[in-house]
C-alpha positions in Angstrom: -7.1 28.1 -2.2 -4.2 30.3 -2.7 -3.3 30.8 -6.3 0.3 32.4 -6.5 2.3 28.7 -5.8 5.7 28.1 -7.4 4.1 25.1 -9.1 7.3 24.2 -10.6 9.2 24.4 -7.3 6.5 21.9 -5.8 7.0 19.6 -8.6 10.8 19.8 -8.2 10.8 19.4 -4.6 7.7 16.9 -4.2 6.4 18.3 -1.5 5.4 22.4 -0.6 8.5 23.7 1.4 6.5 26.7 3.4 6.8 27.8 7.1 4.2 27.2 9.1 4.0 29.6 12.3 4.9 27.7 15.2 1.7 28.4 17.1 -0.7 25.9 14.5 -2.4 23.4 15.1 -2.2 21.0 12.8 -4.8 19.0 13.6 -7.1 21.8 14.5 -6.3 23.3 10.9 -6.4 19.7 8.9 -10.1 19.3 10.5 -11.3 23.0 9.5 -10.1 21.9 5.9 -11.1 19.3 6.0 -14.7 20.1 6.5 -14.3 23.8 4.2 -13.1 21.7 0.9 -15.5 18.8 1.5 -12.2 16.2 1.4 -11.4 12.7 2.8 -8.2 11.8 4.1 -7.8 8.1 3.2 -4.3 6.6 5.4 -2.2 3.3 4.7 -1.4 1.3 8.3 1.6 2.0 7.0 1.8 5.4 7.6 2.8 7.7 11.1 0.8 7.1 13.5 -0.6 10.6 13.8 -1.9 10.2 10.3 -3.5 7.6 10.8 -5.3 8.8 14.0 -7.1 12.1 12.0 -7.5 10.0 9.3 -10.8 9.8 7.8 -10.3 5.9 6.9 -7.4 4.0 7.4 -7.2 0.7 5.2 -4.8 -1.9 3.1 -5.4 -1.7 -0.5 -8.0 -2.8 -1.4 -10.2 -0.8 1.7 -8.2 2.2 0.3 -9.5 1.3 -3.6 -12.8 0.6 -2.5 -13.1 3.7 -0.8 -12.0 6.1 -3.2 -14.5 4.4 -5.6 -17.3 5.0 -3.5 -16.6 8.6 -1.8 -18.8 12.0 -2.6 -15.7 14.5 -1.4 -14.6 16.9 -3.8 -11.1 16.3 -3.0 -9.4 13.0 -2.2 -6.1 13.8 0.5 -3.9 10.3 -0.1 -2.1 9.6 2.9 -0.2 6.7 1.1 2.2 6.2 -1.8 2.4 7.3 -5.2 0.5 4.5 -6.9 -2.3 4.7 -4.1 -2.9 7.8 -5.0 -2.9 7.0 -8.9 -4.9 4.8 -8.5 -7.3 7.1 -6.6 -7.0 9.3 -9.8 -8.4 6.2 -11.7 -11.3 5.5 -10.1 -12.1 9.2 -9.8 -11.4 11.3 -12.5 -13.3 14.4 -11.8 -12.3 14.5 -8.3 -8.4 16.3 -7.2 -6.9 13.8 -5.9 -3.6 15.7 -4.0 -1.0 13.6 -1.8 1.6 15.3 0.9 4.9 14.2 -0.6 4.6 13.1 -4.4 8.0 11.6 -4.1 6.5 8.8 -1.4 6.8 6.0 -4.2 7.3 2.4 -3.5 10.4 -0.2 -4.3 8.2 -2.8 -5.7 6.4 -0.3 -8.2 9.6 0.6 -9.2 11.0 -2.6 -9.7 8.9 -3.1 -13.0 9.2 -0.6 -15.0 6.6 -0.2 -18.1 8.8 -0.4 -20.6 11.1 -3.5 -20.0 7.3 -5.7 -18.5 5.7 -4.4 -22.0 8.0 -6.4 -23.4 7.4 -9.3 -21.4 4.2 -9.6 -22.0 4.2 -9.0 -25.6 6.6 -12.0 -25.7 3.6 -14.4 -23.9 0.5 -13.1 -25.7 -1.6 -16.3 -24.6 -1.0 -15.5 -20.9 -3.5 -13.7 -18.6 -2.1 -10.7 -16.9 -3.0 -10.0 -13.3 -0.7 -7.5 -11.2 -0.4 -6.7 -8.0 -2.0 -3.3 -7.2 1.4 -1.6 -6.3 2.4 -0.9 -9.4 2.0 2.2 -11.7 -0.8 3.4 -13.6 1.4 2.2 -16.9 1.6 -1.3 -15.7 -2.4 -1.7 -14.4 -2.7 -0.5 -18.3 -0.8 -3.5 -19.5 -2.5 -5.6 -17.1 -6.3 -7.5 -17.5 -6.8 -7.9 -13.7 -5.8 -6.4 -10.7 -5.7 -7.7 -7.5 -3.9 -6.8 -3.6 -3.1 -9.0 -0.9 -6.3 -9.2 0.6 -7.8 -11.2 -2.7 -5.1 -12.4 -4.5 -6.1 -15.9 -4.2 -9.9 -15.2 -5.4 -8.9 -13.3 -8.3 -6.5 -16.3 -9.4 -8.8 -18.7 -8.8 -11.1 -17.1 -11.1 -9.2 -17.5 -14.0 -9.8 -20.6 -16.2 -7.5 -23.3 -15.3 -6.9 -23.5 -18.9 -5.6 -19.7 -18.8 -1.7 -19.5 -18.3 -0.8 -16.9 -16.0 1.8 -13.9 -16.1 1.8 -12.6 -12.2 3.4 -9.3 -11.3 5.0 -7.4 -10.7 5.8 -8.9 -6.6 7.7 -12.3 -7.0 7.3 -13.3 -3.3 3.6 -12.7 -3.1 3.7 -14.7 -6.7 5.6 -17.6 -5.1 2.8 -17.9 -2.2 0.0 -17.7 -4.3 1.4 -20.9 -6.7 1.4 -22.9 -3.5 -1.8 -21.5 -2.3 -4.0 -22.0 -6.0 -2.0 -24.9 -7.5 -1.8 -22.9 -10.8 2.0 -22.3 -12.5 2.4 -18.8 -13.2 5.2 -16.8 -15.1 6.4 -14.0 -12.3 7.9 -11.2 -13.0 11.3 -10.6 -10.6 10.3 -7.7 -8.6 10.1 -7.4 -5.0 9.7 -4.8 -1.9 12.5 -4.0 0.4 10.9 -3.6 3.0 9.4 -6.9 3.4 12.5 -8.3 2.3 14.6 -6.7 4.9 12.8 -10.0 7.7 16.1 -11.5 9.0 15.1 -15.2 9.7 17.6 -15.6 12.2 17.2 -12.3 13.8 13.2 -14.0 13.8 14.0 -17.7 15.2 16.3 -16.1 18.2 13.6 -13.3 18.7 10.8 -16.5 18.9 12.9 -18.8 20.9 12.9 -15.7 23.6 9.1 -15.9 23.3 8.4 -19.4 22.2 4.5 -18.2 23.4 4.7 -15.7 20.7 2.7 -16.7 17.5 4.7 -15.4 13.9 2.2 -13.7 11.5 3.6 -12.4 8.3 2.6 -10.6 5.1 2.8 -12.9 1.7 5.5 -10.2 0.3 7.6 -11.5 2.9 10.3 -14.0 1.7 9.6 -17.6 1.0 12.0 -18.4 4.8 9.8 -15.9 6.1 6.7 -17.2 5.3 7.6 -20.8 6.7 7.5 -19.5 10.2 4.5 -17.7 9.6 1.2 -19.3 11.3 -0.9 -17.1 9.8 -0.4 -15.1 6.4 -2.4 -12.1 5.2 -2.8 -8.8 3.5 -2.3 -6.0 6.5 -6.4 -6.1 7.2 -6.1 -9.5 7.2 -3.1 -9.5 9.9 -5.3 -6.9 12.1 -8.4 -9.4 12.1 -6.5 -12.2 13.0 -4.6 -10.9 16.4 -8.4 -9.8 16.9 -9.9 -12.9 16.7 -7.0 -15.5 17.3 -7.1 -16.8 21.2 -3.4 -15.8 21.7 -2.0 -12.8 23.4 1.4 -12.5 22.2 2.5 -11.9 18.6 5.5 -11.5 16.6 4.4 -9.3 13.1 6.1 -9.5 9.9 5.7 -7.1 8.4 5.9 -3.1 7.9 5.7 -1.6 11.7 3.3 1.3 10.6 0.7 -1.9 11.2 1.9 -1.4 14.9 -0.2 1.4 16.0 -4.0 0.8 14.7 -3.4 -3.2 15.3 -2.5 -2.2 19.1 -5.6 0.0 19.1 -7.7 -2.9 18.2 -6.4 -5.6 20.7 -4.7 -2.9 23.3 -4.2 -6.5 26.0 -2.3 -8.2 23.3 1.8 -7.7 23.2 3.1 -6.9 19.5 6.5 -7.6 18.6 7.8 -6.5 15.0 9.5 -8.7 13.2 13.3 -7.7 13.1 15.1 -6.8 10.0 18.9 -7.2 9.0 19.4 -3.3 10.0 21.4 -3.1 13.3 19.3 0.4 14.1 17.7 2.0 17.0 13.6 0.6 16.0 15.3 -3.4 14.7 12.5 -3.3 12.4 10.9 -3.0 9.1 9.9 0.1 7.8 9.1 2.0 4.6 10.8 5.0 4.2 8.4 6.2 1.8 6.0 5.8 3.6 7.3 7.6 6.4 8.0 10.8 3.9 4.7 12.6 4.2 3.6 14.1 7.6 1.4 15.9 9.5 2.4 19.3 8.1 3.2 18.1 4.3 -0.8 16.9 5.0 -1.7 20.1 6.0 -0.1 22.4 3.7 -1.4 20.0 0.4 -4.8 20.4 2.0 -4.6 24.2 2.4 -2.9 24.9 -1.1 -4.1 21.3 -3.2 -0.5 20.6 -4.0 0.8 18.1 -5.0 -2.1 16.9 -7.5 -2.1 13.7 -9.0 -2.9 13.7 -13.2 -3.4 11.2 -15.4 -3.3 11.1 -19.1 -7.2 10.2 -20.0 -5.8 7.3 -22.6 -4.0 5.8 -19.8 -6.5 6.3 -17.1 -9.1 4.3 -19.4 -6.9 1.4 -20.1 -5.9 1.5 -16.6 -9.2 1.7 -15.0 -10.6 -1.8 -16.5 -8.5 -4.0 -14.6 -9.1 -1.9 -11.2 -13.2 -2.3 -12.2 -12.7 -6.1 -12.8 -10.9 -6.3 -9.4 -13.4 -4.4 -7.7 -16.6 -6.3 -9.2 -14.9 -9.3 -8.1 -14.3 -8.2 -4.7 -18.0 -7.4 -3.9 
């Protein structure tokens, strides 16, 4: 590791603004590191799809959580979002935990800030907190259980019927899960723009051209969305379904990073993204955060281990007990 860095200027920037020669290869470079620093490169479907293909794993959530918790690398590369990579930091404390743009943060997570959902629950103190994993390390702190997409439902359904409920900080996936458990829960109004960006009549003209075409949809998609939806599930749960399901056209509602390793998976099937309200050149739904690291921001936070991820040890602590409870659960 090179130790003369402007470690301010990475901080400032978010990212390590070097030239790379034009003559590297990236990917040749990425593996060598890969293998020299004993590190993992763990990939969101969201992201490029030349991430995802020299990632090490490539996951939702939860996969992402569960494989931090149980990796032996010495250094954790999060090709993901700020809070993915918190979290990371969470589970593994000893461990440098470094991800390619540290300004590749998320709408939802910011839609709740510490602070102001403090408050909140200070003013329900009989209510059981669970929160959505995209959130910051300051609201998991706040939080007693954890949960993603993928087990949403279990984790609510393990609460005490008795036990009222504060859900947050996504108000669509809260929505979904009242209908899905039955149980009345106090949601915090938060959201993600991306999955909020579905145009339903963009969505009914694209499936009356392909009335074949079977609608899948994430639960962070709007309530209007969701109605459409034949299927609804986290991103691995989306990619198991096209597997398994006997049709072979679908229309997918959510972020189009899902595209590429969903297309890998059933490469006979035709994948349509959902449309979004944005009159552009892809008609789609995608994170821009997401999109903000790449293939040479992954590389040069490989070679020089910038930007790190640190946590303040109080807050990691109260943060970690939640993630735990989610993860024992999810066994």
């Amino acid at each position: 590791m090179i130790k003369n860095i402007d470690r301010k200027a990475v901080e400032k920037k978010g990212f390590l603004d070097v030239e790379v020669p034009a003559n590297t290869n990236l990917v040749e470079e990425i593996n060598r590191l890969r293998e020299e620093k004993n590190a993992v490169i763990l990939a969101h479907y969201y992201q490029e799809s030349e991430i995802q293909e020299i990632a090490d794993y490539i996951g939702d959530s939860l996969g992402l959580s569960q494989k931090a918790a149980e990796t032996d690398a010495d250094m954790i590369v999060f090709a993901g979002v700020h809070f993915m990579a918190e979290t990371a930091k969470i589970i593994n404390p000893t461990k440098k935990v470094v991800l390619p743009d540290f300004n590749a943060g998320c709408s939802l997570a910011e839609s709740c800030p510490p602070e102001e959902f403090e408050k909140f629950v200070n003013q329900h103190p009989d209510h059981v907190v669970v929160t959505y994993i995209n959130c910051s390390a300051g609201i998991k702190a706040l939080s007693d259980i954890v949960c993603t997409s993928s087990n949403a439902k279990k984790i609510i359904d393990s609460i005490p019927e008795d036990k009222p409920i504060i859900f947050a900080p996504d108000k669509n996936l809260g929505r979904y899960l009242i209908k899905e458990t039955g149980r009345d829960m106090l949601l915090w109004d938060g959201s993600c723009i991306v999955h909020e960006a579905f145009s339903i009549d963009k969505l009914l003209e694209l499936h009356k051209e392909n009335p074949e075409a079977t609608i899948i949809a994430h639960p962070e998609s709007e309530s209007h969305i969701l109605k459409t939806a034949s299927y609804i599930g986290s991103t691995s749960g989306l990619i198991n379904f096209v597997k398994n399901d006997e049709n072979d056209k679908y229309i997918v509602a959510t972020e189009a990073g899902i595209l590429h390793e969903m297309q890998k998976e059933v490469p006979e099937k035709i994948l349509i993204p959902a449309p979004s309200h944005e009159d552009n050149t892809c008609a789609c739904s995608e994170c821009g955060f997401m999109k903000m690291n790449t293939l040479q921001k992954l590389y040069l936070c490989m070679k020089y281990e910038t930007p790190e991820i640190n946590i303040d040890e109080s807050l990691r602590l109260r943060s970690l007990k939640p993630i735990e409870r989610m993860l024992e659960l999810s066994k």
